[in-house]
N, C-alpha and C positions, 0 to 999 in steps of 0.2 A: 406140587404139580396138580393142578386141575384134573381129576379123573375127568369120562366122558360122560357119565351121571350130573354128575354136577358143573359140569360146561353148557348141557341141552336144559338144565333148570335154569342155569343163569339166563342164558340164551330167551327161555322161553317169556321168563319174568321180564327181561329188557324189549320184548318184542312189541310189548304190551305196553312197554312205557312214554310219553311225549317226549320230543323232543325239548330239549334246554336252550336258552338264549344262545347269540355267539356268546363263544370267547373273550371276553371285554376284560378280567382279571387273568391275573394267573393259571395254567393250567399244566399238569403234565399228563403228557400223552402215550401212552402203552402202545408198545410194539413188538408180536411174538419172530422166534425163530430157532428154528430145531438145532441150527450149529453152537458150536461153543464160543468161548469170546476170543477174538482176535482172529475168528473165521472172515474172509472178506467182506461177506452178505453184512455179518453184524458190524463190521466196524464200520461199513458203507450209510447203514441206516444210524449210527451212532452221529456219522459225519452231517447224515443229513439234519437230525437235531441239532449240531453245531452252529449249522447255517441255520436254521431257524431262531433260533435262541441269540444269534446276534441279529437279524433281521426288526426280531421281535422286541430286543432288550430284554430277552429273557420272559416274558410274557406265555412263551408257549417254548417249552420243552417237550421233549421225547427221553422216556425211561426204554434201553431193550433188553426183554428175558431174555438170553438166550438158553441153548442146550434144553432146549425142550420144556422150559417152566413152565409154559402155559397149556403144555399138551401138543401133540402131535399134528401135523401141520391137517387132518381132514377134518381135526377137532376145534383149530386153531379158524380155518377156514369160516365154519359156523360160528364160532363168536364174532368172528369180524364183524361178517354181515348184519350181524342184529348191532356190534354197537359194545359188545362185550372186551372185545380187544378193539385199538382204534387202526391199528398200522400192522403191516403183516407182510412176512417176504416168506413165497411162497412160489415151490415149480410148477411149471405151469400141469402136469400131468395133474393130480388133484383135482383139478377144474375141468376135466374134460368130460366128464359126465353131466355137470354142471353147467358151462358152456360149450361147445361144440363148435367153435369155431378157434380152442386152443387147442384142439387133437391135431388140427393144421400142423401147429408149430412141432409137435413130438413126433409127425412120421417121423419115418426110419431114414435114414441117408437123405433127406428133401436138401439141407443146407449143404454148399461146396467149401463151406468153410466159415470159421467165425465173423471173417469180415461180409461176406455175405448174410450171416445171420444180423448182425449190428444194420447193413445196408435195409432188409427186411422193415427191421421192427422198429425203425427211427425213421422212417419212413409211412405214405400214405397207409401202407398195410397194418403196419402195428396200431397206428393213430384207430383204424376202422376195427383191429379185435380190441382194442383196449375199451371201445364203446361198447361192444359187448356183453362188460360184465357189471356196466352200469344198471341194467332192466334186475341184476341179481344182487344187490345193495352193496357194490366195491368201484372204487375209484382209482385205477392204476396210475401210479405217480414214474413208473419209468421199469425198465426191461433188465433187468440183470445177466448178468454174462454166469452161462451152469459149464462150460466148457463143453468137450467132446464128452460123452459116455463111452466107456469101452465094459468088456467084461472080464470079472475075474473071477477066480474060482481055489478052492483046497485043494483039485485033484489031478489036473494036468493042463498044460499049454491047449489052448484051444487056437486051432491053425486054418481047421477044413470044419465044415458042417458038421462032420461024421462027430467031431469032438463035443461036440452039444448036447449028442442024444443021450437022452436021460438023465443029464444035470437037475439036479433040484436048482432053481436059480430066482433067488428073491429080487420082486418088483414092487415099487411105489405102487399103491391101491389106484390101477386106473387098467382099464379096459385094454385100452391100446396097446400101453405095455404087457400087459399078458397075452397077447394077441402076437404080438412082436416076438417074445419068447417061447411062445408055443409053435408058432413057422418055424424057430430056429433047430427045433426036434425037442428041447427040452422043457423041463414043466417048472412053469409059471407056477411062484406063490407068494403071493402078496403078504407083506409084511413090514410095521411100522419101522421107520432106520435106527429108531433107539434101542430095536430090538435084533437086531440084526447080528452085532459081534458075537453075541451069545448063542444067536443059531449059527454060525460058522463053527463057531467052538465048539458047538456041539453035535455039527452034522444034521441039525435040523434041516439046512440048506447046505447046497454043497458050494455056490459061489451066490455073483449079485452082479450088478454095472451099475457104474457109476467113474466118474473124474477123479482126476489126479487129487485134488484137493481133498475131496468127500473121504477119500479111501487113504488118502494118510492122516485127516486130522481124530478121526476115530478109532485109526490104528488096524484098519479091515487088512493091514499086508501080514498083521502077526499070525492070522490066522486063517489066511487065504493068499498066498505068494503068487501063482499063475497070475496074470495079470496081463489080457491079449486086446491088441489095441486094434479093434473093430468098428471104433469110430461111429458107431451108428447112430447117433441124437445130437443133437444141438441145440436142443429147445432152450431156452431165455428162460429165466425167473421170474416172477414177478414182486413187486414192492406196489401194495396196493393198501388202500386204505376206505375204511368202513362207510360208508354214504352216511348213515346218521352223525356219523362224527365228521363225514365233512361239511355234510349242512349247517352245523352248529358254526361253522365259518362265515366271518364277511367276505366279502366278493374280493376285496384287496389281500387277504389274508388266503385265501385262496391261490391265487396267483403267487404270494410270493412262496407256497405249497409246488405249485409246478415248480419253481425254480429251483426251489431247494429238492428236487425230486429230480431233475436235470444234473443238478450239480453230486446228488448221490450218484444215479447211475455209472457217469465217468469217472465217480471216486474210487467205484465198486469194480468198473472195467481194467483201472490200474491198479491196483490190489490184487486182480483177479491174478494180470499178467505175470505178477511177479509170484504170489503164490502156487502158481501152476508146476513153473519152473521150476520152486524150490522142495517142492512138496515131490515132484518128480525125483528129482535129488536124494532126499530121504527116504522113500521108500527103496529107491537101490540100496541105499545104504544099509537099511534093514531087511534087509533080505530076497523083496522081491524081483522074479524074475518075469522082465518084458519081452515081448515079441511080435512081429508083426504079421497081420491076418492079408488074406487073399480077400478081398473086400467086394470080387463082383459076385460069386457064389451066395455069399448074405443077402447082397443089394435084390438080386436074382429070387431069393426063396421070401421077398417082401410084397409080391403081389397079391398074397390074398390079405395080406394087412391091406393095402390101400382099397382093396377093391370093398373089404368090412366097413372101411372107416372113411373111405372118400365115396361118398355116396349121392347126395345133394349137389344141383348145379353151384350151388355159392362153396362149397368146400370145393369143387372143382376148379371153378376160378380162381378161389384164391392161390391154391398149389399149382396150377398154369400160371399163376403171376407171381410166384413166388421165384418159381423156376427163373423166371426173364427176367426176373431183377437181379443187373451188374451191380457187383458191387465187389 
């Protein structure tokens, strides 16, 4: 695995370097992601190599590390942009310091539900953040399905607020979500997810949040069974890829990029469906206990998030048109 030393040298060295002709031979194309194999993310961007590779007759493949080979996803992030990794599926929190109009997507309780979020971000609104993160060298090729987040924890059922205080409760390195977990009474501490089983185990953290999925395919129930379904995120993924690597594209090779970027996302959204359910399954099975949260006390103690992070007329609009969007 790439340390971060030697991710910012690659980084720095490719920064500096010209661009390459297209594509006209052979090429394989590198693509990071923090889950393991047969996670849906990975096997979504596996599929979208599929589709390329027949497209192309094999001319342009995709290799993906997953389980974290290339480095953690804020490490993952900088190489992209320079050109170091070419494709990258990545949550959108990561980027919200970054661009500022993906903190949008990670309020707290904004989505009514997944089909609302799919309505969102396949739509004019996503089309306009995905432009976004073009001025910062990435090219989003389609929205991944992350589910609900809920949160869990080692030490007891969390029901009411009162059960928050003073949780140690590990967040993705981004603002918002500490900001989110610090309203909820408890303290935020950001922390990479590769590292995380090991602070559960150890009581470095006392819980996290995160989806059904996240939290049984690393096994977070053996070591954190409370498990309280607060529902609060619905932010998208992203599967984005590096501007210099897609410049090195023809314009027709390009295009048939969106499509095979089209045809992942909905590979990624049925995969999603089915390992949600099943993944919910197993962690009963192994031992975790679910329960349900009183959900307007949360939504309620989320005003001085929005009021921190929705700030700008254009982050206003777009969460007033978020709101309005049926779907």
């Amino acid at each position: 695995m790439l340390t971060r030393r030697h991710a910012l040298a690659l980084t720095a060295a490719l920064a500096a370097a010209p661009l390459t002709r297209a594509y006209a031979q052979s090429v394989t194309l590198r693509s990071a992601d923090i889950h393991p194999d047969g996670y849906p993310t990975v096997e979504a961007v596996k599929y979208f190599g599929q589709v390329l590779g027949e497209k192309t007759n094999n001319r342009i493949k995709v290799q993906v590390f997953n389980s974290g080979q290339l480095g953690q996803e804020k490490d993952t992030i900088e190489q992209t942009r320079f050109g170091v990794i070419d494709l990258n599926r990545v949550n959108t929190a990561p980027f919200n310091n970054l661009i500022p109009e993906t903190a949008v997507l990670g309020l707290p309780f904004l989505f009514r539900s997944v089909q609302h979020m799919y309505g969102v971000v396949d739509g004019p609104i996503g089309e306009e953040i995905a432009k976004a993160f073009e001025p910062h060298g990435l090219i989003v090729l389609g929205f991944f399905d992350s589910g609900a987040r809920s949160m869990y924890n080692s030490k007891r059922p969390i029901k009411t607020l009162a059960d928050m205080k003073g949780m140690k409760i590990r967040v993705q390195q981004s603002d918002l979500f500490i900001a989110l977990i610090n309203a909820l009474g408890a303290n935020a501490t950001p922390m990479p997810f590769g590292e995380l089983y090991s602070g559960l185990q150890t009581g470095l953290v006392d819980g996290a949040e995160n989806n059904y999925p996240s939290y049984e395919s690393v096994k977070h129930y053996e070591v954190a069974k409370y498990f309280s379904l607060t529902e609060h995120s619905m932010a998208p993924e992203v599967f984005c890829m590096s501007k210099r690597s897609w410049d090195k594209l023809s314009k027709d090779d390009q295009a048939l990029f969106r499509e095979a970027g089209k045809a992942a996302t909905i590979k990624m959204r049925e995969l999603w469906a089915k390992r949600d359910t099943d993944a919910k399954e197993k962690v009963i099975k192994g031992g975790a206990l679910i329960n349900e949260v009183d959900k307007q006390p949360f939504i309620d103690a989320m005003k001085p998030v929005y009021d921190k992070f929705v700030t700008t007329e254009k982050m206003k609009d777009l969460v007033s048109r978020i709101k309005a969007t049926n779907a």
